[in-house]
N, C-alpha and C positions, 0 to 999 in steps of 0.2 A: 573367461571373464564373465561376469554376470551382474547385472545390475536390478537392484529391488527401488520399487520406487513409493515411497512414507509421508509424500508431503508435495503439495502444489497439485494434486492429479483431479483434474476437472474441474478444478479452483485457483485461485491467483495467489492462494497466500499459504502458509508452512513448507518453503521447500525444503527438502528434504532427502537427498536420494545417498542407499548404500551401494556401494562397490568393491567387488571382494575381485582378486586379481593378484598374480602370481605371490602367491602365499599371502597376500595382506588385507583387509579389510577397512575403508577409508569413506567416508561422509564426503559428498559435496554439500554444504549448505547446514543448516542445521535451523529454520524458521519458525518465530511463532504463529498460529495461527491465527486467523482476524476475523472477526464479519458475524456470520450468520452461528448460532446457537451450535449447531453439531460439527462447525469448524473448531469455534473456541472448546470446546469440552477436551477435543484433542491435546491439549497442552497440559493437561491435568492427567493424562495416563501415563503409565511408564511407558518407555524407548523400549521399539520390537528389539533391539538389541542389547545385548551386552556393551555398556561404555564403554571399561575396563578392556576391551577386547579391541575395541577400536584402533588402530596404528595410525591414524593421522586424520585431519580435516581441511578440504580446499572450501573457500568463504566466498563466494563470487563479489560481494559487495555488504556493504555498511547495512543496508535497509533491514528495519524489524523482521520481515518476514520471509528475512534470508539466515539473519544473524541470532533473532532475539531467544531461542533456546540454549545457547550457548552457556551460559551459564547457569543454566539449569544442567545441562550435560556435567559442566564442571562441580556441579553441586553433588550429584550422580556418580560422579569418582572419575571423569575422566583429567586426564593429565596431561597427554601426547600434545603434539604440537597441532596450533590453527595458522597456518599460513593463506596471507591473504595481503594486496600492496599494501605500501608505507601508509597512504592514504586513508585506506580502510582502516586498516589496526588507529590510525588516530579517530575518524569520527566512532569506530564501537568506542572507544575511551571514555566518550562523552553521552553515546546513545544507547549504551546498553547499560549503567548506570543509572540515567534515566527512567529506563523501560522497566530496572528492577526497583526505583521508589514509587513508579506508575501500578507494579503488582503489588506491591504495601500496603497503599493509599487505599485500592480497591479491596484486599485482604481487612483492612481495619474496616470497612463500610461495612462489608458482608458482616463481619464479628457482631459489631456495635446490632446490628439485625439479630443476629441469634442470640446475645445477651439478653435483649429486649423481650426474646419471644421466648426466654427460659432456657436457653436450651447449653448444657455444658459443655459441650465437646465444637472447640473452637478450629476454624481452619487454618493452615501456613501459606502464605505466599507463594507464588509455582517458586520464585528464587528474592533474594534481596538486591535492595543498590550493592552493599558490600559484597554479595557473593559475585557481582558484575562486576565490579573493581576487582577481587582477585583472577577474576577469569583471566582476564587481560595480560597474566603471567606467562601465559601460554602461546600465545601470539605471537607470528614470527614472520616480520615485514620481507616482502620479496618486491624486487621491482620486475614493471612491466619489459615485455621482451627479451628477458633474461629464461634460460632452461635450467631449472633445478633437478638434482639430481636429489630423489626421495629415496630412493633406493636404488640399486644397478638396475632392476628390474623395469620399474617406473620412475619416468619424469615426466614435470607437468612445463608449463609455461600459462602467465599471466597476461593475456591482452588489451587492449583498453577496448570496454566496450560501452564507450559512452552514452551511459545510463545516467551517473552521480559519477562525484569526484572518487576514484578509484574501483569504478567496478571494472566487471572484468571478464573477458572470455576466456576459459580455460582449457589449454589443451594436455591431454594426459597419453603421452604413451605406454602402453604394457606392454613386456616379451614375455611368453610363456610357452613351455614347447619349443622355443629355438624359433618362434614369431611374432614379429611385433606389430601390434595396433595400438591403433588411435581413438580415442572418444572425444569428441568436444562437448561441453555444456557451456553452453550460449550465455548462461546467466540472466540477468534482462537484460534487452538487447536496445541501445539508446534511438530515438529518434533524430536525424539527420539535423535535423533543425533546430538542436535543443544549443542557447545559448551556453558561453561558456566553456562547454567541453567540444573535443573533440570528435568526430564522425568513429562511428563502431569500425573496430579491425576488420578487414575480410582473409578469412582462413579458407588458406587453397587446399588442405586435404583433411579427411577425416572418413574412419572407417563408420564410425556411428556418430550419431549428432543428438542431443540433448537441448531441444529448443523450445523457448517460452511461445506466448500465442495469445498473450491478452489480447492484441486488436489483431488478431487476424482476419477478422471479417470486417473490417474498416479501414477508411483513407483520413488523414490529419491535413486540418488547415492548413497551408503553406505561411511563411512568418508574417508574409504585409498581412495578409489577411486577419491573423491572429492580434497583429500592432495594433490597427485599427480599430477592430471589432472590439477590444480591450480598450481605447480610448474613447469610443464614441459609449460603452459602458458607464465609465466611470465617470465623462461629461457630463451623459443624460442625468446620472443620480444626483452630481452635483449639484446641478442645476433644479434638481428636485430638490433640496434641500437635505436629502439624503447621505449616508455614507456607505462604501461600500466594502463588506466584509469577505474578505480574503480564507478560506479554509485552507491552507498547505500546511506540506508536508516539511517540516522544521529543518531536513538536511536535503538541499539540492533544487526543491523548485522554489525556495522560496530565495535562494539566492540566485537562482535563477530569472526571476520574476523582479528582483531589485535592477540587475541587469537590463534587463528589458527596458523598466522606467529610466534607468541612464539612458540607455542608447536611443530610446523611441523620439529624444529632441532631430538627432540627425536626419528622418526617417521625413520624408515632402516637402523638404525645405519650403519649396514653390507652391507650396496648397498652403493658403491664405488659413482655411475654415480648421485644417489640419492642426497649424501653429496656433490659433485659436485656442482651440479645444487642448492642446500640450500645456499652454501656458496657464489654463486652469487648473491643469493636474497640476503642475508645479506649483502653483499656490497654494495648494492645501497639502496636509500634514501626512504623509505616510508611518504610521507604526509596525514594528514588526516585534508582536508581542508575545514572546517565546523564549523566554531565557537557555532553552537548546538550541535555537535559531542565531543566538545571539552568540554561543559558543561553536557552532558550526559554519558560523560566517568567519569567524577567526582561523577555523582552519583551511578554510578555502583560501583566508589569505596567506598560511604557511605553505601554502600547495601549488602557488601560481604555476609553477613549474609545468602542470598540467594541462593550462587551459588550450586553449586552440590555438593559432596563429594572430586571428584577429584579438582577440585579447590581449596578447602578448604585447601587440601594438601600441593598443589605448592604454597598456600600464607603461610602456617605453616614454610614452608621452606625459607621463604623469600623471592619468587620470585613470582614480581608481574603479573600476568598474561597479565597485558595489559600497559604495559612497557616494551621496548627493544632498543639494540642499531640500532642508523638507524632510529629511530621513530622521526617524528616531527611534530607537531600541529601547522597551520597556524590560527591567530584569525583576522589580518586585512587583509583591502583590497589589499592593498600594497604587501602584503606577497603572496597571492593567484596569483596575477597577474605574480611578480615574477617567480611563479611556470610556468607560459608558456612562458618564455622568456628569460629560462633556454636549452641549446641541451642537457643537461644531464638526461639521461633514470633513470624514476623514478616510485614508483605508487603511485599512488594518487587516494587517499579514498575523495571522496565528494559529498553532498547530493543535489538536491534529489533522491533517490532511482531511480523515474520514469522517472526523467528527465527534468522534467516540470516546477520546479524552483530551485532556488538557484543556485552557483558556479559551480556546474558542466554543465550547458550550455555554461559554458567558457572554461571550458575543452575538452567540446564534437568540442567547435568551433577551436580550436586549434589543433585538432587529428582527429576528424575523417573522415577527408581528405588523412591523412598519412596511406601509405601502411605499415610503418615502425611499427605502433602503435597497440595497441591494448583494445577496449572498450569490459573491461569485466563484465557479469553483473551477481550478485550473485542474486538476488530476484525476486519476481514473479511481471511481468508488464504489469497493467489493458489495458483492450483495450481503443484504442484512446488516450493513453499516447506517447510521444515523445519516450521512451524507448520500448516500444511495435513496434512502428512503426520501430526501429531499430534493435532488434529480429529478425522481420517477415521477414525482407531483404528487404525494400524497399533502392532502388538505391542513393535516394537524400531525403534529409532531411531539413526543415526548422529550425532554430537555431537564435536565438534573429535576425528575420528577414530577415538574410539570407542563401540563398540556399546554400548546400553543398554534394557534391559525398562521398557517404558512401566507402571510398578507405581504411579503416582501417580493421585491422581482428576484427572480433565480436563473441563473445564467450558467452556461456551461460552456468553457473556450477548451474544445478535444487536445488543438493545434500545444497547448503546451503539455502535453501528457510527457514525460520522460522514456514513454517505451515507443517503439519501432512498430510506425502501420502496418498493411498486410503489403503494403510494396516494398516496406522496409523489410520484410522480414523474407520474403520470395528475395529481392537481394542478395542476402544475405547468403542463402541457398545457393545459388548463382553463381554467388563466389568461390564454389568448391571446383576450381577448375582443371588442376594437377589432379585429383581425385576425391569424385562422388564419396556421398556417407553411401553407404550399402542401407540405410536403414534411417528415417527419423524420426525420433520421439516425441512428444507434444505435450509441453507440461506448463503449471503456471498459467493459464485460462479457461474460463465458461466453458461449457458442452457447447454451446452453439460458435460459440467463436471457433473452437476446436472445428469442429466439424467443418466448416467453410472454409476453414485455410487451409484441411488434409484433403479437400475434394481438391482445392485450388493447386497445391504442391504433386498432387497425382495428374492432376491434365497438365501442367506444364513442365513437368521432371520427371517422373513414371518411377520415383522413386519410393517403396512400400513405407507407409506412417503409421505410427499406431498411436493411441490416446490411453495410457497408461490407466486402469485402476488402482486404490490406495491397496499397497502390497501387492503387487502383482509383482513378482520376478523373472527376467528376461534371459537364459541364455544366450551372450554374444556370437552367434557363430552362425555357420550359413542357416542352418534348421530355426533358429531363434524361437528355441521353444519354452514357451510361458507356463508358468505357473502361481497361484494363487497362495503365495508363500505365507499370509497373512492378513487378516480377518481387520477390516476395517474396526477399532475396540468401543465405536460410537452407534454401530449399526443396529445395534440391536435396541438401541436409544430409543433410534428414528422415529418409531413409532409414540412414542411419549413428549417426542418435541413437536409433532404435528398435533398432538392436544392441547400444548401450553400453546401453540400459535391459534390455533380455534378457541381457546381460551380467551386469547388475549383481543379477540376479533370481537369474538361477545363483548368482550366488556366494553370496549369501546363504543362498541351500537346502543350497551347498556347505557351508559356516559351520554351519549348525545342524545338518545330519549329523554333521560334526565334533565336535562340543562333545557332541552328543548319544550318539554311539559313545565318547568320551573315557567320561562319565557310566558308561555301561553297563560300558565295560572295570574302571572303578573300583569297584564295586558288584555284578560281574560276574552282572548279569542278563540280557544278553543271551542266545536261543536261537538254535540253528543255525538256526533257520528264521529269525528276524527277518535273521539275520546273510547268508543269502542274498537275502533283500529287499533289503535295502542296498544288497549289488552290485550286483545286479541291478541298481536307482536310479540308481547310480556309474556304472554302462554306460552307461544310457539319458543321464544326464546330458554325460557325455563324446562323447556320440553329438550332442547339439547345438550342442554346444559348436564341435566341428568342421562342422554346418552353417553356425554364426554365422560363422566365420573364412573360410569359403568365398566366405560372400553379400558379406563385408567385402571382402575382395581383390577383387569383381566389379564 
């Protein structure tokens, strides 16, 4: 058995991994990639493999950058089957159609750029909404805890690994040789505390383990604290006159996040300041401005079936968990726009998560100039994302083209992140009690988070980890011997994307000299001595400018 790994390796997003095993060769995952410049370029190359050659795909879960290649794959000529639960195969229905009028949309911008600037030769979308609609032919619902037989050789099984509504931990036996082993891939692996869903499966054997590590080097708020910390938020801005703006992710937190505001009434009965602070959030208006949020809430209610115990309850009871007064779902454009051209303090739930597309760049563009506001972000956000870059505290922000002073408060609640902290995820470990993984893998998170949770899993398990590079292939067997099957196809980029990023660094110091000397000419406080500084600056800047153009041509 041998496993090559194409995606997620030292990053959180394109999972991707091949596995070839007693005659077949089978994809876990198939992801787009998200974030930073030499991520997204990925999804523009061809597949290190032959489609057509493929015999089959396990899908751990719905989320873009597990699923969103998929029908690029099928555009690509594959055909075989994607098995993945009932759950899943419903939100791709809805989310990978999406994701292929979201590569249109940006397809038509690029164009409409090269029309302009002369130039013939027009680009294709990586895939269409349509090509997403037929993918979904392929698609073959299994439920959880059930062992399918894929072939005599190999079966898998689907577990719930409460992440979103039907993710999944996947367990895959191979015989080869007349022996049979085990691989598990983790999937993302959910946080214990995530409303809603279920607590993650724990699987007692596996010969090799395939496990995510975004927080590995971190602890998550526990739920009051997150209840709280989320109300005294949303008070404070109220009470500022402010609203506060929501970034999620369209399937799973942000129906998770309506939950919360249901249930956060039962939550200190007996704290006076508490109910307080509840009954102003309930007084003002919640939007959740997403018309994929809006169809993805639908299916969480075809899905009750799944949620946890305590859910089960509150719907026994007739109250629906993700219904309340004050809630309102915007599906046109009309409606969304609406929402900023409103003074009345509101929140507004809208996707995407990172930032990077959809309605909420319209919201960011409207707010987060206002000191009054507030952009809060409940999920975790990749590097090189718009929503990272406002995390981190950068000062000024670009937003559908223009610049804008981050003047809003910026907040960041960990505690609702969907993925499993580093005790969540040592756990997990833990639970291999009939039998150790011989070996585990580390994929799906940062170098440094990596790094701290493979120190952490060797002192307390002494079990060998490794942190996969893109294409590296692993022989399963005692020797587990690696090789460099495949040449990352952006590396050679690299070098050309750290000039556009120096590039883009000048300009901006260019930009605020600008605005800044405009200021001074207007107000005429400059000194001749500041005013030879400047040039000075303007030299020294022109002087790199033509090193980057040098290194470029080289």
């Amino acid at each position: 058995m041998k496993i090559t790994f194409l995606g997620a390796t030292k990053a959180v997003t394109g999972s991707n991994f091949l596995v070839e095993a007693a005659g077949k060769r089978f994809l876990v995952d198939c992801g787009l990639h998200q974030g930073r410049m030499e991520e997204e370029l990925l999804n523009d190359k061809p597949f290190e493999y032959e489609v057509t050659q493929i015999d089959f795909l396990l899908l751990t879960h719905a989320h873009i950058d597990h699923s969103g290649r998929i029908p690029k794959l099928y555009k690509d000529g594959y055909r075989n089957p994607v098995y993945a639960t009932k759950a899943t195969c419903d939100l791709c229905e809805i989310m990978l159609p999406d994701s292929g009028h979201i590569q249109e949309t940006e397809n038509d911008i690029k164009n409409k750029k090269r029309k302009r600037a002369g130039q013939r030769t027009l680009l294709e979308p990586l895939y269409t909404a349509r090509d997403a609609i037929d993918c979904m032919e392929i698609f073959k619902p299994v439920s959880y805890d059930e062992i399918v037989d894929i072939t005599p050789e190999i079966q898998v099984r689907f577990n719930d690994a409460g992440h979103m509504l039907g993710s999944s931990i996947i367990e895959v036996w191979v015989t080869e040789n007349g022996k049979q082993e085990k691989i598990v891939f983790s999937g993302d692996l959910g946080n214990n505390d995530i409303p809603l869903l279920a607590s993650p499966t724990m699987i007692e054997s596996a010969d090799y383990l395939v496990m995510e590590s975004t927080y590995g080097s971190r602890l998550h708020l526990r739920n009051d604290d997150k209840a709280s910390m989320f109300l005294d938020i949303v008070s404070e801005t109220i009470r500022n006159g402010g609203s506060v703006i929501i970034p999620s992710f369209a399937v799973g937190r942000t129906q998770e996040i309506l939950y919360e505001l249901n249930k956060i009434k039962d939550q200190h009965k007996d704290d006076e300041e508490f109910q307080n602070k509840f009954k102003e959030l309930m007084n003002i208006p919640v939007y959740v401005d997403s018309p994929l949020a809006v169809s993805a809430t639908q299916v969480f209610k075809k899905n009750m079936d799944l949620f946890d115990d305590e859910i089960k309850e509150f719907i026994s009871r007739g109250d629906n968990p993700l219904e309340f007064p004050g809630l309102h779902f915007t599906q046109s454009v009309d409606e969304s726009k609406a929402l900023n051209e409103s003074d009345e303090p509101a929140i507004i739930i809208s996707a995407s998560g990172m930032c990077d597309v959809g309605r909420i760049k319209h919201h960011l563009k409207h707010n987060i100039w206002n000191p009054k506001s507030t952009i809060l972000f409940v999920g975790y956000q990749a590097p090189g994302t718009l929503g990272r870059r406002i995390v981190d505290g950068d000062p000024k922000v670009k937003i559908l083209g223009e610049e804008f002073a981050v003047k809003a408060r910026v907040e960041y609640i960990e505690g609702y992140s969907g993925h499993a902290d580093q005790n969540g995820l040592l756990s997990f470990v833990a639970s291999f009690t009939t039998k150790r993984p011989k070996h585990i893998f580390l994929v799906h998170g940062e170098p440094d988070s990596q790094e701290v949770l493979k120190e952490k899993l060797l002192e307390e398990t002494g079990i060998g980890v490794s942190i996969p590079e893109y294409g590296e292939e692993y022989v399963l067997d005692d020797n587990l011997e690696k090789t460099q099957k495949y040449t990352n196809p952006v590396k050679k980029e690299f070098d050309r994307i750290e000039l556009i990023n120096k590039m883009q660094s000048l300009e901006n110091e260019l930009e605020d000299m600008k605005h800044a000397l405009k200021e001074n000419i207007r107000i005429q406080s400059s000194s001749d001595e500041d005013l030879a500084k400047l040039n000075n600056r303007v030299v020294d800047l022109r002087k790199q400018i033509v090193e980057i153009m040098n290194k470029g041509e080289n």
